[in-house]
C-alpha positions as CSV (number, residue, x, y, z in Angstrom):
1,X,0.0,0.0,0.0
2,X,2.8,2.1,-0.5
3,X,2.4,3.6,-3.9
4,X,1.1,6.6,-4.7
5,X,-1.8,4.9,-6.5
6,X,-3.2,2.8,-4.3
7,X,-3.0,5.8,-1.7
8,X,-5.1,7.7,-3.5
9,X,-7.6,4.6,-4.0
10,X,-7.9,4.4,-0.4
11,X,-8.7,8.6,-0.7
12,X,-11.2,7.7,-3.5
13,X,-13.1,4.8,-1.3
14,X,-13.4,6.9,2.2
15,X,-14.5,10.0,0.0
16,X,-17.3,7.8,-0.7
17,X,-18.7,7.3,2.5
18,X,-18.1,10.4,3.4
19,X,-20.3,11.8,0.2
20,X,-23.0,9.2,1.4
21,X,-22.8,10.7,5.6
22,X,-22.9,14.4,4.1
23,X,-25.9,13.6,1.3
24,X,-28.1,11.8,4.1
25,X,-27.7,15.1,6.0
26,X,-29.4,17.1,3.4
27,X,-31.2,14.5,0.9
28,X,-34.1,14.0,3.8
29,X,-35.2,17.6,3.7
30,X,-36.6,17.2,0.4
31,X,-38.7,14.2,0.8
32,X,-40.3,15.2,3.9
33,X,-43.3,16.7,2.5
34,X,-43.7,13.1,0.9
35,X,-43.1,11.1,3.8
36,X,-45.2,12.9,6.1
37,X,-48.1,11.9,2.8
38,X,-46.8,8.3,3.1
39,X,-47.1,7.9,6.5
40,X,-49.8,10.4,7.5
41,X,-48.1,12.3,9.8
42,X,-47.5,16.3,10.3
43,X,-44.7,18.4,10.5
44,X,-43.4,18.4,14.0
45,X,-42.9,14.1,13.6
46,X,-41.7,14.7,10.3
47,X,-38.6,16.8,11.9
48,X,-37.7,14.2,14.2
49,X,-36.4,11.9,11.2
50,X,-33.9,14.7,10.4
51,X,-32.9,15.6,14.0
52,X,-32.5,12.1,15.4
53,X,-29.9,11.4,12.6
54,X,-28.1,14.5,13.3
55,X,-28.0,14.1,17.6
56,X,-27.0,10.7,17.3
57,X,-23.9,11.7,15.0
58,X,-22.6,14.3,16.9
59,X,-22.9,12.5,19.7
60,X,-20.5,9.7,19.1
61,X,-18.2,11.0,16.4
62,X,-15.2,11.3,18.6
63,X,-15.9,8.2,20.6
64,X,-16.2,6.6,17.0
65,X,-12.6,8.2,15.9
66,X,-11.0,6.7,19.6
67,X,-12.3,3.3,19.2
68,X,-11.0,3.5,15.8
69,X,-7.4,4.3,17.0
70,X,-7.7,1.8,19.6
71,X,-9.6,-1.2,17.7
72,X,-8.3,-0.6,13.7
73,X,-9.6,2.2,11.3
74,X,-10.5,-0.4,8.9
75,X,-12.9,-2.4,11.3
76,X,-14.6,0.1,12.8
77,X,-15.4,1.9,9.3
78,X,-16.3,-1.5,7.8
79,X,-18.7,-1.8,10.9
80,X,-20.1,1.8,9.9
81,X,-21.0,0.8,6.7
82,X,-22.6,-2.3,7.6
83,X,-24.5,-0.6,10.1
84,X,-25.5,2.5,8.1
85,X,-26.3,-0.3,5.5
86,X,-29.0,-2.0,7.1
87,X,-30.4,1.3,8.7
88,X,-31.0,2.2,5.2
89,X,-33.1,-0.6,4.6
90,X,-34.7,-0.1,7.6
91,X,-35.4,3.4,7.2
92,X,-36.6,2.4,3.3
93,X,-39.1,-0.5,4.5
94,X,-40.6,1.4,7.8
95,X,-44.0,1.4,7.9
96,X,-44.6,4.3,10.8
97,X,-43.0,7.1,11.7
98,X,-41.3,6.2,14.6
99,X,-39.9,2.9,12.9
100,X,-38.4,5.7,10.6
101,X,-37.0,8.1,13.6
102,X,-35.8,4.6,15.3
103,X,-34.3,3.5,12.0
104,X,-32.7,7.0,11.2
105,X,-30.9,7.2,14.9
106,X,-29.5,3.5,14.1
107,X,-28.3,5.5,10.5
108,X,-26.5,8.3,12.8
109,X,-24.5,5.5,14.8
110,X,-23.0,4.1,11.9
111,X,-22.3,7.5,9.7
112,X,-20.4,8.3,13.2
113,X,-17.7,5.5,12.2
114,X,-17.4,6.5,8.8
115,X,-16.4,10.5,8.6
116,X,-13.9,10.7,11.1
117,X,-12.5,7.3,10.7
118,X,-12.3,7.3,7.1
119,X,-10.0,10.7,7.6
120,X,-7.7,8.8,10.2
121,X,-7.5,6.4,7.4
122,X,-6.5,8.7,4.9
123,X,-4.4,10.8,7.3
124,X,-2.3,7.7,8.0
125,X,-1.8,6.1,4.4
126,X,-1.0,9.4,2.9
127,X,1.8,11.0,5.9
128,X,3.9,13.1,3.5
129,X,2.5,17.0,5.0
130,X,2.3,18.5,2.0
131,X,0.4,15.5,-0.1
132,X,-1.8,15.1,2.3
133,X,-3.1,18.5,2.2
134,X,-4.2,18.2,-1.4
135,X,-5.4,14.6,-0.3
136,X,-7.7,16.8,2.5
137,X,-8.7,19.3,-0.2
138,X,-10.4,16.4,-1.7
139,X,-11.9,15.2,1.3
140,X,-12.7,19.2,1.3
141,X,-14.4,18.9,-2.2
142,X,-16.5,15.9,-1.7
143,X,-17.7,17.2,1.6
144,X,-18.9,20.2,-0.1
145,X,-20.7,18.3,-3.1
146,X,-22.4,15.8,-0.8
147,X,-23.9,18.6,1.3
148,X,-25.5,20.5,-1.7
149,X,-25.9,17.8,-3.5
150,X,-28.4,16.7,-1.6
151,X,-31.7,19.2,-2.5
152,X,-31.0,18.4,-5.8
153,X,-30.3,14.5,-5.3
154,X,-33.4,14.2,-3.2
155,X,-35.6,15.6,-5.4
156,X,-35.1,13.8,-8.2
157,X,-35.4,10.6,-6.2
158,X,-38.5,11.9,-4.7
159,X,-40.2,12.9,-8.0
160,X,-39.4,10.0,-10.1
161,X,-39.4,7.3,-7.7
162,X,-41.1,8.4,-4.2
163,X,-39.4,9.1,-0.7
164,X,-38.0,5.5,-0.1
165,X,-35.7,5.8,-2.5
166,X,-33.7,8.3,-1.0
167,X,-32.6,5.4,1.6
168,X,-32.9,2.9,-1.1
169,X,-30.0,4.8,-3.3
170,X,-27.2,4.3,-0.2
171,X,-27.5,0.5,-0.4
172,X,-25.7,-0.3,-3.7
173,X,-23.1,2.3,-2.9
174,X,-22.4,1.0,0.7
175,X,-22.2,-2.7,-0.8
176,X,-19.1,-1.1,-3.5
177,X,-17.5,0.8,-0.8
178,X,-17.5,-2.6,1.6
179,X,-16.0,-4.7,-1.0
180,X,-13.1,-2.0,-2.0
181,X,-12.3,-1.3,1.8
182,X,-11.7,-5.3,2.0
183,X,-9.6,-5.1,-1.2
184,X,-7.8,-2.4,-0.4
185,X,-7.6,-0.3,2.4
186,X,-5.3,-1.2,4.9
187,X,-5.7,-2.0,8.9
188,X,-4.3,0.9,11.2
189,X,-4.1,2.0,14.7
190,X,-2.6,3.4,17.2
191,X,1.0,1.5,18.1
192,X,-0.1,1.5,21.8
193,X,-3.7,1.4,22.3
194,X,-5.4,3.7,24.7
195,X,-7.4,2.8,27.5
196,X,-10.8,3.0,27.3
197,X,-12.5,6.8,29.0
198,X,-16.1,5.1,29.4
199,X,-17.3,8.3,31.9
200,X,-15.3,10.4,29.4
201,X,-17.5,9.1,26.4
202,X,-20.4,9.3,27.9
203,X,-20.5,12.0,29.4
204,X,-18.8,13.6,25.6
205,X,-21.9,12.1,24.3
206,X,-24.4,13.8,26.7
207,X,-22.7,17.4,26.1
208,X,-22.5,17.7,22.3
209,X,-26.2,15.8,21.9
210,X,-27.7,17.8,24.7
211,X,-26.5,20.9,22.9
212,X,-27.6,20.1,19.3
213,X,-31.1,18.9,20.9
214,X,-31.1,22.5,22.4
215,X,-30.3,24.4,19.4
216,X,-32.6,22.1,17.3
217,X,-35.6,22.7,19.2
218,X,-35.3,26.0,20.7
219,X,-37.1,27.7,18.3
220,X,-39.9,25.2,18.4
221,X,-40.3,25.4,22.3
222,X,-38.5,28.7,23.3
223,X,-35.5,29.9,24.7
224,X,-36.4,30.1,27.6
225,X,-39.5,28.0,28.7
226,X,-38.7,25.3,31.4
227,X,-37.6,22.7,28.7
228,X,-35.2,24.7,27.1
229,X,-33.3,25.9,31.1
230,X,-33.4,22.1,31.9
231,X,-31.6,21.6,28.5
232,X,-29.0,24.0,29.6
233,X,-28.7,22.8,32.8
234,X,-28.2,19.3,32.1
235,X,-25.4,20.5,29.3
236,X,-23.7,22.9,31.9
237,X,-23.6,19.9,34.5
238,X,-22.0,17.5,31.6
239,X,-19.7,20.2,30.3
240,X,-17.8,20.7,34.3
241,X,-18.6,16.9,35.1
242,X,-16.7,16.1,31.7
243,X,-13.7,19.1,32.5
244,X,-13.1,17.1,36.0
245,X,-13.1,13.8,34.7
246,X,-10.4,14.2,31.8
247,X,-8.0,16.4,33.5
248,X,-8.2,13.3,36.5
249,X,-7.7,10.5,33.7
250,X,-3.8,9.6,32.4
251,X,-5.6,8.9,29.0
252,X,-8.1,11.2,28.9
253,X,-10.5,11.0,25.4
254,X,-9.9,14.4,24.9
255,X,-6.8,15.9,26.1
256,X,-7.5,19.1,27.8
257,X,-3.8,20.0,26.8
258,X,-5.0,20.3,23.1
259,X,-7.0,23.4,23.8
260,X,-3.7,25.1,24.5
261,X,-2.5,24.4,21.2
262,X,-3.7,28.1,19.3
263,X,-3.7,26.6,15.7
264,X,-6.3,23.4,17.2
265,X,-8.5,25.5,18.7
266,X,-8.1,28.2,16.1
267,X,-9.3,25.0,13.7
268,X,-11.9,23.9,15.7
269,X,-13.4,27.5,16.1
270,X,-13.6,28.1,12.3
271,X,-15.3,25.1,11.9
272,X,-18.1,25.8,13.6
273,X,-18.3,29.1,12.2
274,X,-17.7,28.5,8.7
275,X,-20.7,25.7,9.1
276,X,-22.6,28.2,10.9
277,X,-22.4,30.1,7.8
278,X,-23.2,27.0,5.4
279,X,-25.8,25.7,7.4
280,X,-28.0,29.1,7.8
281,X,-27.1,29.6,4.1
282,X,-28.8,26.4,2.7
283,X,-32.0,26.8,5.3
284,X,-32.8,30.4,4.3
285,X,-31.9,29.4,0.3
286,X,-34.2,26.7,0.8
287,X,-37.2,28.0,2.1
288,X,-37.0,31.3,1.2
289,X,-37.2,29.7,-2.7
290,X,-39.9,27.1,-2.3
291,X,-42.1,29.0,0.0
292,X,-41.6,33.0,-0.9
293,X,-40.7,32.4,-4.4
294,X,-42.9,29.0,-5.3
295,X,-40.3,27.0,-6.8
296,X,-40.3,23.2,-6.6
297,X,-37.0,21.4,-4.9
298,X,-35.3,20.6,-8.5
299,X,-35.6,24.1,-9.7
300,X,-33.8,25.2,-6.1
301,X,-31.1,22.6,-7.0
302,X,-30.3,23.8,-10.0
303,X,-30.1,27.8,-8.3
304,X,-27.9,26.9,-6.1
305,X,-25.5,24.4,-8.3
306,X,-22.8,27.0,-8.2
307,X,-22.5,26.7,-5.0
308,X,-21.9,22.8,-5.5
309,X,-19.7,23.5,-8.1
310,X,-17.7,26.5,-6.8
311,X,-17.2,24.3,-3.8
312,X,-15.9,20.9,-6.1
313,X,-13.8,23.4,-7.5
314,X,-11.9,25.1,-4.7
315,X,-11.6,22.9,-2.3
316,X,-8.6,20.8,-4.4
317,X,-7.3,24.1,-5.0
318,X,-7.7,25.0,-1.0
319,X,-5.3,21.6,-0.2
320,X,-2.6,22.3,-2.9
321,X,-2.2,26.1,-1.4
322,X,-2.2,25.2,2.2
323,X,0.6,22.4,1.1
324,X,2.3,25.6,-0.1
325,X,1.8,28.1,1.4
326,X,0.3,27.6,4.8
327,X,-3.4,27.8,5.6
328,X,-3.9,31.7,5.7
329,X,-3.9,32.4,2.1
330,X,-6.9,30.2,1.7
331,X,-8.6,31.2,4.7
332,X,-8.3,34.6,4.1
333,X,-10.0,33.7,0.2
334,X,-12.5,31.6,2.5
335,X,-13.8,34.9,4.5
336,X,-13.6,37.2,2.1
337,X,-15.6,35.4,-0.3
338,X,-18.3,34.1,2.6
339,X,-18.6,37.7,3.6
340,X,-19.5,39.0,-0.1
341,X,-21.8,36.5,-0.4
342,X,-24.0,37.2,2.8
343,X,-23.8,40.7,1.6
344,X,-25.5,40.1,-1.8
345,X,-28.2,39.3,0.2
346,X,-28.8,41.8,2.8
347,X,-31.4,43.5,0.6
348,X,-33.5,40.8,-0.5
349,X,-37.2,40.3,-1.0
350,X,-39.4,38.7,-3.6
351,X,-38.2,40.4,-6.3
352,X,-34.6,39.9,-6.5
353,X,-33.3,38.7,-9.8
354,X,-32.1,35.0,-9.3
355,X,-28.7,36.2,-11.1
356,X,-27.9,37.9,-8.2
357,X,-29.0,34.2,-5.8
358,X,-26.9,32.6,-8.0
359,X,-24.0,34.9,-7.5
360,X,-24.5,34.8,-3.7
361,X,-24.7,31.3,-3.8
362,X,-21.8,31.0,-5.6
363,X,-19.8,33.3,-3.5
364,X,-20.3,31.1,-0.7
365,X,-19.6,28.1,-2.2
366,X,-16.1,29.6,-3.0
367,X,-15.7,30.6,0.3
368,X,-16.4,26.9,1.8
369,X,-14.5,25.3,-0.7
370,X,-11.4,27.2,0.3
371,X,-12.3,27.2,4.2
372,X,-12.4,23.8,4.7
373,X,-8.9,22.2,3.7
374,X,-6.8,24.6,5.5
375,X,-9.7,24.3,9.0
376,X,-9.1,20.2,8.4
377,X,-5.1,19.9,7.8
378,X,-4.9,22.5,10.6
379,X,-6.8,20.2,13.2
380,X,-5.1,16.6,12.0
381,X,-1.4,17.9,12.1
382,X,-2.5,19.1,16.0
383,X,-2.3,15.3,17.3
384,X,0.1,12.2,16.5
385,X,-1.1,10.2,13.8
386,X,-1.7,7.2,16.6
387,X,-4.8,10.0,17.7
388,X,-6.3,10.5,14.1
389,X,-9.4,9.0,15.0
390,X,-9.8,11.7,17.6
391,X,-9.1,14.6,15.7
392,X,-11.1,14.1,13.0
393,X,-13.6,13.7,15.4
394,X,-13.6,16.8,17.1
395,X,-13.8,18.4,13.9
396,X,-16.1,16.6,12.7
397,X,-18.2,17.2,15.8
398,X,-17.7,20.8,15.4
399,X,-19.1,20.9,12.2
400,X,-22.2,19.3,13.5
401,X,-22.3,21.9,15.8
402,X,-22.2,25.2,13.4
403,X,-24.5,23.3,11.7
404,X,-26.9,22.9,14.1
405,X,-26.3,26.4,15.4
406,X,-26.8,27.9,12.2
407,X,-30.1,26.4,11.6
408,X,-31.2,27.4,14.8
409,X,-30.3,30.7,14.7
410,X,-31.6,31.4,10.9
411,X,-35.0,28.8,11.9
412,X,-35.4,31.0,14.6
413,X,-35.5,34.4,12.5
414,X,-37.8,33.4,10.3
415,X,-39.9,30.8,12.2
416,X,-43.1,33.2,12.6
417,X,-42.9,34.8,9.1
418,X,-45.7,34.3,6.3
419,X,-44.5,33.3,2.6
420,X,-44.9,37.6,1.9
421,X,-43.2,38.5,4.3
422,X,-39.9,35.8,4.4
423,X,-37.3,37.6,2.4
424,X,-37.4,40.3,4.5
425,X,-37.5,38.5,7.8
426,X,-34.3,36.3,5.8
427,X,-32.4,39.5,6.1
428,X,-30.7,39.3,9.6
429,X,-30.2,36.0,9.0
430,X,-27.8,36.8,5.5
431,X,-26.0,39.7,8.0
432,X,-25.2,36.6,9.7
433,X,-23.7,34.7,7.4
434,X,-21.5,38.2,6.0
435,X,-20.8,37.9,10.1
436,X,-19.3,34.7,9.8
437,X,-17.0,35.5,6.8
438,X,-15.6,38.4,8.3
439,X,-14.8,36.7,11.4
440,X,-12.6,34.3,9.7
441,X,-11.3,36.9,7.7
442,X,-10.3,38.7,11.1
443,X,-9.1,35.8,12.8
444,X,-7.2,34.8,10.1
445,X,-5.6,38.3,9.8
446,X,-4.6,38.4,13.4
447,X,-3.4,34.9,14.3
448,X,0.4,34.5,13.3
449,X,1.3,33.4,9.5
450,X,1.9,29.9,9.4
451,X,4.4,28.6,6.8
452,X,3.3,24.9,5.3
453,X,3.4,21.7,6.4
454,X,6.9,20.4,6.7
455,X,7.7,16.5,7.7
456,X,8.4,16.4,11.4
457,X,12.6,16.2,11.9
458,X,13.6,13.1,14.5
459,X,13.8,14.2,18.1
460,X,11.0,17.0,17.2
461,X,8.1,18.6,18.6
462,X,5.5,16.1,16.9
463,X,7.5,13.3,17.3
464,X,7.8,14.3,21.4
465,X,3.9,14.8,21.2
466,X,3.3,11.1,19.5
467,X,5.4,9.9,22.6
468,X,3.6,11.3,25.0
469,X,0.2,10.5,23.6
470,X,1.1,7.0,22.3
């Protein structure tokens, strides 16, 4: 496994699964409407087969990525796709809705062993720095086209062959992607395994679901009615309960140590921001185009396709500068472009020429495609390669939580407004994203220039750090 083509086949068969996690995130939305017919059952149910897939992801993405480490990348990802397999079938053949939600949390466990693990995978077959920031600007790339691939994925699935086969559709591909990871990806993990952090996990598991419950259905129940303070309780509690337990453990899960690194938490932060951005972007898009402007979900696909393919675009183009030059230069592209995209936008109401969408749209997908490489290699190169499980799971997990923040925020905006009257109540919600890109811009600006990725010299930093942690 030790020429360059085979690495890259091992890139091209964990991009897969990662298009298939990303596409379930979005592809649901569109069939709703549709399900909700099939299985007679209103709005409010209906959410729950989106939300339940998204909680239960977040929740166990870094556990996923340290069992990983611990167990072998290649087992736990093959278990991922045989579980997110037969969830699929599940979720295709349910006949009630909560035989769907059930089906969709069972989904959610197994994507969690396939993003993060498939991007230890990658990060340990492909260990020359600056190859394998191009190899992450792929990653980068497909992320991007599985997320707005979805609208457009969904409803052609939808329209031409109803909603259950937009579960249906992942079954083929995770039978290809099982038999290439047996042929050839190889088993990797950590030289020493770690011991297991059960109160660690779990108690991981409680904060980042408890939050994205809370941000999910704040705006449904209120900010502050008793449900949503016991929420926030019950994180605060985890979030201490969790500080006191790692910084007791010798092998914590999550090193506390890490967020003293400035480039780590610097990734981690613009990730959730960036996806904050993203996120609100496709919800206000989306509705603000089927329900203010009355088009139907293939016609909003095809709007926003610039996005898609601004984002397929950059994002190699992202990994090839940061092995080059260092993450700034593209994060600086990332937040200038996210910025002058939110800012098309500020203005609009029912009347605004769809040119000018598109050129929003596409704006922002310019500004994602370059944003994510350089947020990705950033967090990777922060921990030994014997802990890549781990740190593509806490990226991954702060995506999931911009996400989930960024719908909440925009949802909440515009959760009260009539079809007349969405574009304007859209407008904070674009100031937002124009927000986001500036503060990556200024971050970015003000944080010290990093050079690019060099190999690690015997007897160096990174090679004291994989001692440590091993």
């Amino acid at each position: 496994m030790d020429t360059e083509p085979r690495r890259w086949t091992v890139l091209a068969i964990c991009c897969l699964s990662l298009f298939l996690v990303g596409l379930d995130t979005t592809i649901v939305n569109v069939g709703l409407p549709s399900i909700g017919a099939g299985l007679h059952v209103g709005t409010r149910g209906l959410e729950w087969t989106v939300d339940a897939y998204t909680i239960v992801l977040a929740s166990l993405l870094i556990s996923s990525g340290a069992l990983a480490d611990r167990f072998g990348r290649r087992r736990v990802f093959r278990l991922g796709l045989v579980v997110f397999g037969a969830a699929s079938v599940a979720c295709a053949l349910a006949p009630t809705v909560g035989m769907l939600v059930a089906a969709r949390a069972v989904q959610g466990v197994g994507a969690s062993m396939l993003s993060p693990v498939a991007l230890a995978i990658v990060v340990n077959v492909i260990t020359e720095p600056r190859e394998r920031a191009r190899a992450i600007g792929v990653w980068a790339a497909v992320f991007g086209v599985s997320m707005a691939a979805g609208p457009i994925v969904g409803g052609a699935l939808v329209s031409g062959f109803g909603w259950r086969s937009v579960f249906w559709i992942n079954v083929p591909v995770v039978a290809v992607a099982l038999v290439l990871t047996a042929l050839f990806v190889p088993e990797s993990r950590a030289e020493r395994p770690r011991r297991l952090d059960g109160p660690g996990q779990l108690l991981l598991a409680v904060v980042v679901g408890g939050s994205v419950a809370v941000l999910i259905e704040g705006p449904h129940i209120g900010w502050a009615s008793p449900a949503a303070i016991a929420g926030y309780l019950v994180v605060a509690a985890a979030v201490v309960a969790f500080g006191r337990v790692e910084t007791r453990r010798a092998e914590p899960l999550v090193d506390p140590q890490l967020f003293r690194r400035p480039p780590f938490v610097a990734a981690v932060v613009g990730a959730v921001v960036v996806f904050v951005a993203l996120s609100a972007t496709l919800l206000l898009n989306t509705l603000y185009l089927q329900h203010a402007r009355g088009m139907t979900p293939v016609a909003v696909g095809l709007v926003t396709l610039p996005m898609a393919i601004a984002a397929t675009v950059c994002a190699p183009l992202s990994g090839m500068l940061v092995g080059r030059f260092g993450p700034r230069p593209p994060l600086m592209l990332a937040g200038a472009f996210i910025a002058a995209g939110g800012l098309c936008l500020v203005g609009i109401d029912v009347r605004t020429p769809v040119g000018l969408l598109s050129l929003a749209y596409l704006l922002v997908g310019i500004g994602f495609g370059f944003a994510n490489a350089p947020i990705t290699n950033t967090a990777v190169s922060g921990l030994p390669p014997a802990r890549a499980g781990v740190a593509a799971g806490i990226t991954s997990t702060a995506r999931q939580l911009g996400s989930a923040l960024g719908i909440a925020v925009a949802g909440s905006l515009i959760a009260d407004a009539s079809p007349a009257h969405l574009a304007q109540a859209s407008r904070p919600g674009w100031v937002l994203v124009a927000g986001c890109g500036l503060l990556v811009l200024a971050v970015t600006l003000a944080a010290p220039a990093a050079g690019p990725p060099r190999a690690p010299q015997p007897g160096g930093r990174i090679k004291a750090d994989a001692r440590r942690d091993a």
